[in-house]
VOKESE-992444 format. One line per 4 residues: number of its first residue (from 1); their letters; for each residue x, y, z of N, C-alpha, C. Coordinates in steps of 0.001 Angstrom, whole numbers, plus 500000, padded with zeros to 6 digits. Atoms other than C-alpha are relative to their C-alpha. Layout:
N
NUM> A> X,Y,Z,X,Y,Z,X,Y,Z  ...;
END
This chain:
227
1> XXXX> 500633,500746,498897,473476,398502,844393,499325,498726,499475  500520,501389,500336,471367,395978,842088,501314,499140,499733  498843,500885,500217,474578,394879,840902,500708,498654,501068  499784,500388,498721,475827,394209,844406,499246,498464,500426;
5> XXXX> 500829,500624,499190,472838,392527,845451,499777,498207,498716  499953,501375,501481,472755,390228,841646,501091,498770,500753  498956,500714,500529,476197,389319,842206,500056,498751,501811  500590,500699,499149,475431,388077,846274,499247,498437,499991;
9> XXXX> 500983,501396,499949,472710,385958,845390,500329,499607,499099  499223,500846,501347,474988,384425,842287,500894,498950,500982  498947,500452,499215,477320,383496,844819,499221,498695,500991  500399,500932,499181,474865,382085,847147,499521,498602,499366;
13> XXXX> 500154,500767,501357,473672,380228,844192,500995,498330,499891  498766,500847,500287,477116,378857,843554,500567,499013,501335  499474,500849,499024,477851,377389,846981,498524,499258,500250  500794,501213,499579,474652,375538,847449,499866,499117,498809;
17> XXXX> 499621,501048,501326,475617,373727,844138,501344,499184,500581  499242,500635,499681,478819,373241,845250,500588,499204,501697  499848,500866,498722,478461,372224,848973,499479,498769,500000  500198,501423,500212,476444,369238,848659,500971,498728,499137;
21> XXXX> 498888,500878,500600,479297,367825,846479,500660,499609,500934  498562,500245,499713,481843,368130,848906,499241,499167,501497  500248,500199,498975,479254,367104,851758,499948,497947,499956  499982,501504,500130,478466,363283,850276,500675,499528,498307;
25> XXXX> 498917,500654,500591,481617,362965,848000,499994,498856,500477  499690,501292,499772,482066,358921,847960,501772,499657,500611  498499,500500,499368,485419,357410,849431,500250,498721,499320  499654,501216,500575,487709,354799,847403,499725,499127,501011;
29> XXXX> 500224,501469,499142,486961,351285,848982,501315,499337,499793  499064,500653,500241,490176,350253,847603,501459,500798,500793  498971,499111,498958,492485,353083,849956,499665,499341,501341  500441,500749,497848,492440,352243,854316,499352,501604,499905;
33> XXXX> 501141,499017,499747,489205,353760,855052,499983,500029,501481  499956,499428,498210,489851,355471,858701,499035,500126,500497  501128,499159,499009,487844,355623,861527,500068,500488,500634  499830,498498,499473,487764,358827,862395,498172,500430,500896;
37> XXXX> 501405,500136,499134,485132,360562,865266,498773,500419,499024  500966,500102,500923,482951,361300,862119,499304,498522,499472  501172,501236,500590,481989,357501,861249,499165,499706,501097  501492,500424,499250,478779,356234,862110,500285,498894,500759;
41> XXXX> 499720,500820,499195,478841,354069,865048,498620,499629,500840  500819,500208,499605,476124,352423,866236,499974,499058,501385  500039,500406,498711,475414,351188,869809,498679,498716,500652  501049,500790,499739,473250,348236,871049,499850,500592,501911;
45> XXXX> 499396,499609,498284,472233,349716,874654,499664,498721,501214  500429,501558,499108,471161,346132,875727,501234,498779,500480  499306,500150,500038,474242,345127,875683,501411,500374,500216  498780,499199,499911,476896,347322,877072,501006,499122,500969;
49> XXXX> 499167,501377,499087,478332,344437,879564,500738,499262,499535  499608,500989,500873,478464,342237,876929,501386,500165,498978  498684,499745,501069,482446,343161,875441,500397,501906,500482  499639,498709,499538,482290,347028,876467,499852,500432,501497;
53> XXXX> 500395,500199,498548,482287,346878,879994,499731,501452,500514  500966,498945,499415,479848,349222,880424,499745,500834,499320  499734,498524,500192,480527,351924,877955,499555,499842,498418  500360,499864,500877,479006,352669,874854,501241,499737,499018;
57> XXXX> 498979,500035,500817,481159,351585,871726,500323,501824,499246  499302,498692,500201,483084,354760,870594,501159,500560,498999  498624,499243,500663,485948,356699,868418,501163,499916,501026  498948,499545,498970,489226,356309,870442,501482,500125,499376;
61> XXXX> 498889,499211,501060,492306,358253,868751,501070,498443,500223  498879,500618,499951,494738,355551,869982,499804,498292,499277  500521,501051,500404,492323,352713,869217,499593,499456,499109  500690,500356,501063,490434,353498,866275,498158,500231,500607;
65> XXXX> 501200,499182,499372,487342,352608,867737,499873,498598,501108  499387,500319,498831,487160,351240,871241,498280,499421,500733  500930,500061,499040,484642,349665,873927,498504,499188,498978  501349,500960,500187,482555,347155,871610,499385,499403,500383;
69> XXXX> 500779,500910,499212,479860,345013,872811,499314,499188,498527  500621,501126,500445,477801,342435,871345,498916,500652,498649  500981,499460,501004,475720,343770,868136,500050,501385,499674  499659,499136,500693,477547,346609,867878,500327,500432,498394;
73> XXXX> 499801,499542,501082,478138,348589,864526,500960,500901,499785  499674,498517,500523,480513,350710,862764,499750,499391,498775  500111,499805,501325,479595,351553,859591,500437,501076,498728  499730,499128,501119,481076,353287,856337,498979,499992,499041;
77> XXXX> 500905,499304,501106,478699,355279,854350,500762,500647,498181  499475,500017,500987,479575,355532,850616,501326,500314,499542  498366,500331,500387,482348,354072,849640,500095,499324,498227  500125,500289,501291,483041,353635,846280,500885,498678,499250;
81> XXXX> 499745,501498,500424,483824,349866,844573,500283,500687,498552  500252,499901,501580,483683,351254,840828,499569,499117,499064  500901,500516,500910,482821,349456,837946,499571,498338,500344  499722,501708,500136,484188,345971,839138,499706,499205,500927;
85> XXXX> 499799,500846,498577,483585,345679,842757,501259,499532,500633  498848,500665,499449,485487,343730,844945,499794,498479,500572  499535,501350,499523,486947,340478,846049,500797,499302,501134  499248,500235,498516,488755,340623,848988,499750,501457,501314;
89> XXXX> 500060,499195,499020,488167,342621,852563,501179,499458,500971  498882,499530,498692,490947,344025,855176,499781,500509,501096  500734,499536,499164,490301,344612,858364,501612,500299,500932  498740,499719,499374,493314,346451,860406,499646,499691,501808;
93> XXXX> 500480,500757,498631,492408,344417,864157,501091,500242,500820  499243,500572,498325,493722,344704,867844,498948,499247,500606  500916,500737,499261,492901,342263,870103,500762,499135,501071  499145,499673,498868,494078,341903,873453,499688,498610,501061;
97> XXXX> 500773,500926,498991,492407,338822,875087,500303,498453,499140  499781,501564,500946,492898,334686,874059,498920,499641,499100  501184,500640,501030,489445,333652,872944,499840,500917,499353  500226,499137,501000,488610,334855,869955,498807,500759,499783;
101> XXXX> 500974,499088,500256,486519,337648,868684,499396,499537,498235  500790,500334,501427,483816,337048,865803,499139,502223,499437  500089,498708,501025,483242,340044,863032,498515,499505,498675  500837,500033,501556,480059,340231,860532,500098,501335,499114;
105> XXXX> 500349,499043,501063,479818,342236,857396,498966,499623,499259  501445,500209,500665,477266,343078,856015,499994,501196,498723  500133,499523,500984,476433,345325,852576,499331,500889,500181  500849,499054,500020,474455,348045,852498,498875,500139,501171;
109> XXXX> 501126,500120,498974,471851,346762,855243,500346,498183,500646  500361,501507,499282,471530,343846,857952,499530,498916,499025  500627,500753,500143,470728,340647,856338,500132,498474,501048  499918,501359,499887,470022,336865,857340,501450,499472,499642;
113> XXXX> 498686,500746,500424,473524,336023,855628,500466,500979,499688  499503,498905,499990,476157,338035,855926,501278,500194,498688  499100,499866,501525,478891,339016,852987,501350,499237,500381  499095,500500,499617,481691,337512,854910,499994,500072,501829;
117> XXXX> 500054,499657,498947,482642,337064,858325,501650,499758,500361  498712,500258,499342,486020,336941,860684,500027,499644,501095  499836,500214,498517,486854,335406,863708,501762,499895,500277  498293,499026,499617,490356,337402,865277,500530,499426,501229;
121> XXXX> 499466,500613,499032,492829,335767,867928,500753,501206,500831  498854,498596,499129,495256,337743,870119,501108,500291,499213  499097,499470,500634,497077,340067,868624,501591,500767,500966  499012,499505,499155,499354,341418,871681,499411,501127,500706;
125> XXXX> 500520,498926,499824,497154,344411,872614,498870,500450,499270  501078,499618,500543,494159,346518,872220,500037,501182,499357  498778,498671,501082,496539,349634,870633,500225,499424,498692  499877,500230,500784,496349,350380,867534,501902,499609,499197;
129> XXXX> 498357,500531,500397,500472,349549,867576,499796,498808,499960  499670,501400,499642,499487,345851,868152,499197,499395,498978  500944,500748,499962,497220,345445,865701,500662,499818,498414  499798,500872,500775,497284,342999,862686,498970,499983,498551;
133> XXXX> 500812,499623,501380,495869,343383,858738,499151,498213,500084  500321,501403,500311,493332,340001,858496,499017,500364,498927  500820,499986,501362,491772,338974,855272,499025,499480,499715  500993,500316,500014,488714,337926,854035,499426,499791,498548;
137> XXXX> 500770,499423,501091,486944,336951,850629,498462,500372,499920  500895,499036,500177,483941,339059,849818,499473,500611,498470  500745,499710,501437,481464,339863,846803,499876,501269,500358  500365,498728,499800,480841,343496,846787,499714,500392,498422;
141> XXXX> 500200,499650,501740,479214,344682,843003,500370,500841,500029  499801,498513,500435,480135,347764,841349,499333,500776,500514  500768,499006,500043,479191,350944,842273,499959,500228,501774  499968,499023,498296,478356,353037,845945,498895,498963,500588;
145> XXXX> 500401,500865,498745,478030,351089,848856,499911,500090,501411  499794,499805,498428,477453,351065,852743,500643,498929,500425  499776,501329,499361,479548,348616,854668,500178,499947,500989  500365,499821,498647,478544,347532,857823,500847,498945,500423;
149> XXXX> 499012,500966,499346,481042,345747,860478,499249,499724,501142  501097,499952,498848,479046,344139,863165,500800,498775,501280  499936,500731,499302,480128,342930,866514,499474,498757,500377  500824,500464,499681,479195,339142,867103,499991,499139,500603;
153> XXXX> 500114,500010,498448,480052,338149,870480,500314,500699,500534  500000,499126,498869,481070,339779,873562,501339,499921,500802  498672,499800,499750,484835,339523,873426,500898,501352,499293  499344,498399,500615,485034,343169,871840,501123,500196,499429;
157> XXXX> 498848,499756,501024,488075,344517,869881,499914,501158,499807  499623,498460,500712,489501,347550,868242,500320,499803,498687  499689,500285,501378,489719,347988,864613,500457,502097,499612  499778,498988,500528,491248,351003,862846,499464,500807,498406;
161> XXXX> 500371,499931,501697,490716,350408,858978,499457,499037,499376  500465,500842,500851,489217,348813,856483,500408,500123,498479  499772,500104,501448,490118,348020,852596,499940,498914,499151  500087,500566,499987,489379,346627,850153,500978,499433,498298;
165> XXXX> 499288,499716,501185,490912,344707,846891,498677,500200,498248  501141,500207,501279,489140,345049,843398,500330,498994,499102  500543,501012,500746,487777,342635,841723,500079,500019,498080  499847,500094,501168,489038,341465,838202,499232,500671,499153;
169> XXXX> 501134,500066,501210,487451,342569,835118,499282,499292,499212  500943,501362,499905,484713,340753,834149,500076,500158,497972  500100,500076,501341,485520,339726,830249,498506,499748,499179  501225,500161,501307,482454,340170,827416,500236,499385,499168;
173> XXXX> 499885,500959,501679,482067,337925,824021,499950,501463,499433  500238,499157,500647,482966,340539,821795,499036,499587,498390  500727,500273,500958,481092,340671,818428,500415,498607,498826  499284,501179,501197,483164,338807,816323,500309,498763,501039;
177> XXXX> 500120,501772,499526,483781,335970,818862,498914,499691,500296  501274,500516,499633,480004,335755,819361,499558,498931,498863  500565,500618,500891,479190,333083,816602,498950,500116,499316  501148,500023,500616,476028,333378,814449,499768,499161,499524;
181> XXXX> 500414,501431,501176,474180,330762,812983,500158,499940,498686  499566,499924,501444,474913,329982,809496,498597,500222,499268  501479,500002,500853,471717,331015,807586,499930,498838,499015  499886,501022,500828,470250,328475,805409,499272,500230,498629;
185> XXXX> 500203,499298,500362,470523,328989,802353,499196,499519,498705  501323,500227,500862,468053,328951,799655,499574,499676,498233  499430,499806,501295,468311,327705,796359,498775,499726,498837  501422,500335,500974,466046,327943,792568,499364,498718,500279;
189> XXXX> 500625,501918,500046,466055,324093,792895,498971,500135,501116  500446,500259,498776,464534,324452,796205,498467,500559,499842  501282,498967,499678,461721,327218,796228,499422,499815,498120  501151,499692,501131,459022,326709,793400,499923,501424,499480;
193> XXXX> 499778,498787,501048,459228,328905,790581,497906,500587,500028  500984,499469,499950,455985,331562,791143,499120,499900,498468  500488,499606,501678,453338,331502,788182,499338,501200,499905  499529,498770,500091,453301,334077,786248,498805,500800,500144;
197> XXXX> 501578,499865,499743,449841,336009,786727,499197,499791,499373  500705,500011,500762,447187,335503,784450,499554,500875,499724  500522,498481,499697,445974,338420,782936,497976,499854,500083  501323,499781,499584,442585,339397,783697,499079,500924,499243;
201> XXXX> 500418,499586,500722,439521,340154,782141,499315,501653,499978  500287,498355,499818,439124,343870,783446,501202,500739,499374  498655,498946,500456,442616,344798,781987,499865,499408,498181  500497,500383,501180,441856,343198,778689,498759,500686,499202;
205> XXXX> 501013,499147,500618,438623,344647,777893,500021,501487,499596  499615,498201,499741,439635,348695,778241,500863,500062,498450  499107,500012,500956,442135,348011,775910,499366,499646,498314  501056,500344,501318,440018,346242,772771,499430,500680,500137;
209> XXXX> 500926,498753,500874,437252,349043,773027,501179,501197,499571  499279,499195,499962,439932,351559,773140,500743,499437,497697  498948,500440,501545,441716,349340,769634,498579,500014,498960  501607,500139,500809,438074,349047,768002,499390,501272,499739;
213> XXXX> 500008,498540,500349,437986,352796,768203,500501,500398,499084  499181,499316,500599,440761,353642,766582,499938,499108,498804  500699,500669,501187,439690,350966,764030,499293,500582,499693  501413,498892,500336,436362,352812,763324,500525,501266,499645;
217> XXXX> 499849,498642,500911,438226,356022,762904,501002,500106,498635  499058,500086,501890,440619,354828,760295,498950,499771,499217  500769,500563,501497,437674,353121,758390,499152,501547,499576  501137,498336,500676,435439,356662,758282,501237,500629,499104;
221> XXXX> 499244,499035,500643,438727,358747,757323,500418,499585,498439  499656,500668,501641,439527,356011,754311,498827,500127,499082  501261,499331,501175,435576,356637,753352,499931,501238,499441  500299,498667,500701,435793,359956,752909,501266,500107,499280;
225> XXX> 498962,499779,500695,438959,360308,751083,499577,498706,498875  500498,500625,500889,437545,357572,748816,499184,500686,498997  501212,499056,500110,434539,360003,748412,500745,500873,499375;
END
């Protein structure tokens, strides 16, 4: 029965180690990142007139994602760039109307200036059969990222995917092509010859009583053997 009960709570152990892995695993940035009814989609509700006539922006299987308005969002949550980043963004667009539709991206969070932007013409339809790969260049650094797509007028669209390309490798000075300065170098002629110490009169003295001793004991030992 302890056994039982050990081997239970080993187990339970083992899946709350391994669920959080599988829950915010990252996604290549460089594959077509789907939007499926799991991405985050964000809704401006001040604005539902404005491009979604009427209806909250949404997941729509045929569309991608359907019924944008004006300051809408979809956003992909960690997506992975790797070491190098990237340099170019794909955006898989329908777009069903003449005047054109305007697109911001943005990085991880809203800013003042955005990472790139797009403005999309008619593509033949608002099905994802009609719709058209447009390109974009784009800084994105290495490493896990959020990227936000932001509606920004009120001629709405459908988008399906996003991808992106990666960004060269960024070459280092290796050691040996780094140059070093030439040390300078130092020669007898140059640097003054040290003098040599003088000796001193505490190392001098020790030594003469010490020799003035051993004087004195030769002269007694030659008196008495005289004797």
């Amino acid at each position: 029965m302890k056994n039982r009960k050990f081997l239970i709570a080993a187990a339970a152990l083992l899946l709350a180690a391994i669920l959080p892995i599988g829950v915010f695993a990252s996604q290549s940035a460089f594959s077509n990142v789907e939007i499926t009814e799991n991405t985050k989609l964000y809704d401006d509700p001040d604005t539902l007139n404005e491009g979604g006539s009427g209806n909250p922006i949404q997941y729509m299987e045929d569309y991608g994602v359907g019924y944008s308005s004006l300051n809408d969002q979809v956003i992909f949550e960690d997506l992975d760039f790797g070491p190098n980043g990237a340099n170019k963004m794909y955006i898989s667009f329908s777009f069903g109307a003449e005047d054109p539709t305007t697109l911001a991206i943005y990085i991880d969070e809203k800013s003042d200036t955005p990472a790139c932007t797009y403005e999309i013409g008619y593509t033949g339809g608002w099905e994802k059969t009609y719709a058209e790969e447009f390109a974009a260049d784009i800084i994105v650094p290495g490493g896990i990222h959020t990227i936000i797509v932001e509606f920004t007028n009120s001629m709405s669209g459908s988008f399906s995917y996003i991808r992106f390309d990666e960004a060269p490798v960024v070459e280092t000075e290796t050691e040996a092509e780094t140059e070093a300065p030439a040390p300078i170098a130092e020669t007898a002629e140059e640097l003054p010859a040290e003098p040599e110490p003088a000796a001193q009169t505490s190392d001098i003295l020790p030594a003469c009583i010490m020799a003035a001793a051993i004087l004195g004991s030769a002269v007694v030992l030659l008196r008495k053997r005289s004797d």
